[in-house]
C-alpha positions as CSV (number, residue, x, y, z in Angstrom):
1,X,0.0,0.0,0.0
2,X,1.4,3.6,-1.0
3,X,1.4,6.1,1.7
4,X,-0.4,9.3,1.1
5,X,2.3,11.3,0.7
6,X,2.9,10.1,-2.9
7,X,-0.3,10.1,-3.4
8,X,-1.6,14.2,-3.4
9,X,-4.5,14.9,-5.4
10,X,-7.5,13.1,-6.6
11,X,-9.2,15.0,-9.6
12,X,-12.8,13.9,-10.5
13,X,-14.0,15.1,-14.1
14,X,-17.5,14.5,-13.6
15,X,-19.7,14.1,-10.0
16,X,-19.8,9.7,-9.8
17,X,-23.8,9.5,-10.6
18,X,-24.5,5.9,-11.9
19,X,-26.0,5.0,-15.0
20,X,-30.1,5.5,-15.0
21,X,-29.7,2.1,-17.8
22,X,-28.6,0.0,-14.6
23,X,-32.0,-2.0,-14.3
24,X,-31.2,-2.5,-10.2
25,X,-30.8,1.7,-10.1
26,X,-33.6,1.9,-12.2
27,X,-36.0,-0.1,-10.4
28,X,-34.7,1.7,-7.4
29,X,-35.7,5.0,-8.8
30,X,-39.1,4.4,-10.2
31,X,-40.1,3.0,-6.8
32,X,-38.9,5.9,-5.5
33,X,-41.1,7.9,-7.8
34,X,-44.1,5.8,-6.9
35,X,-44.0,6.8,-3.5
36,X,-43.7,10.2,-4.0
37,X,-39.8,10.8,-3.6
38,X,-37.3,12.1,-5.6
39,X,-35.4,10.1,-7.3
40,X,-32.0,12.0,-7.9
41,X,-32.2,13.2,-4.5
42,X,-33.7,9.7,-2.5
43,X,-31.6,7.4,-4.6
44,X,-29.0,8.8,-7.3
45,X,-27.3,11.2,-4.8
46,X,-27.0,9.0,-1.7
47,X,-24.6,7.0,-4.6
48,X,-22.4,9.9,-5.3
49,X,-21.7,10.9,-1.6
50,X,-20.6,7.4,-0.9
51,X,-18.6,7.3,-4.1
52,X,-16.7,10.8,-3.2
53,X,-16.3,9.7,0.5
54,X,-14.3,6.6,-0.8
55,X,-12.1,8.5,-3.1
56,X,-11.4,11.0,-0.5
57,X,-10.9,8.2,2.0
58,X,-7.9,6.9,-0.7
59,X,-6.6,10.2,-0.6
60,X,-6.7,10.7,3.0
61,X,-6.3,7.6,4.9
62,X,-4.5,8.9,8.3
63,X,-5.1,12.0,10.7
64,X,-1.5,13.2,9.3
65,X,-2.2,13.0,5.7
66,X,-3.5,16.0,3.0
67,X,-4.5,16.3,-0.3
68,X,-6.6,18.2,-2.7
69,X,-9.9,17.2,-3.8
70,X,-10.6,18.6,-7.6
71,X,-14.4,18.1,-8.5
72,X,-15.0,19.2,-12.8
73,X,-18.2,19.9,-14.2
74,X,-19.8,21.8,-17.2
């Protein structure tokens, strides 16, 4: 395992939002619907969070580490 020192910055080109084609997500997010939810909200962004907190977690992985988190989108 690399320490965090050689490992400095983590750049994201788009927010990790999974594909609405995934039948499982899909599913997920017209049940969501049906009970009066949102789905990018209830469903899609829960996803994302978890997704960012596990790239910033192998970026930062000890009290004494830094880095730099780059997030791109149009």
């Amino acid at each position: 395992m690399l320490k965090a020192m050689f490992f400095l910055a983590s750049l994201s080109i788009d927010y990790p939002l999974r594909s609405p084609d995934e039948p499982l997500l899909r599913a997920r997010m017209q049940d969501c619907q049906l009970q009066g939810g949102n789905a990018f909200y209830d469903v899609q962004l829960p996803y994302a969070v978890l997704n960012l907190k596990q790239g910033v977690g192998r970026l930062v992985r000890d009290v004494n580490d830094s880095g730099v988190i780059i997030i791109c989108d149009n």
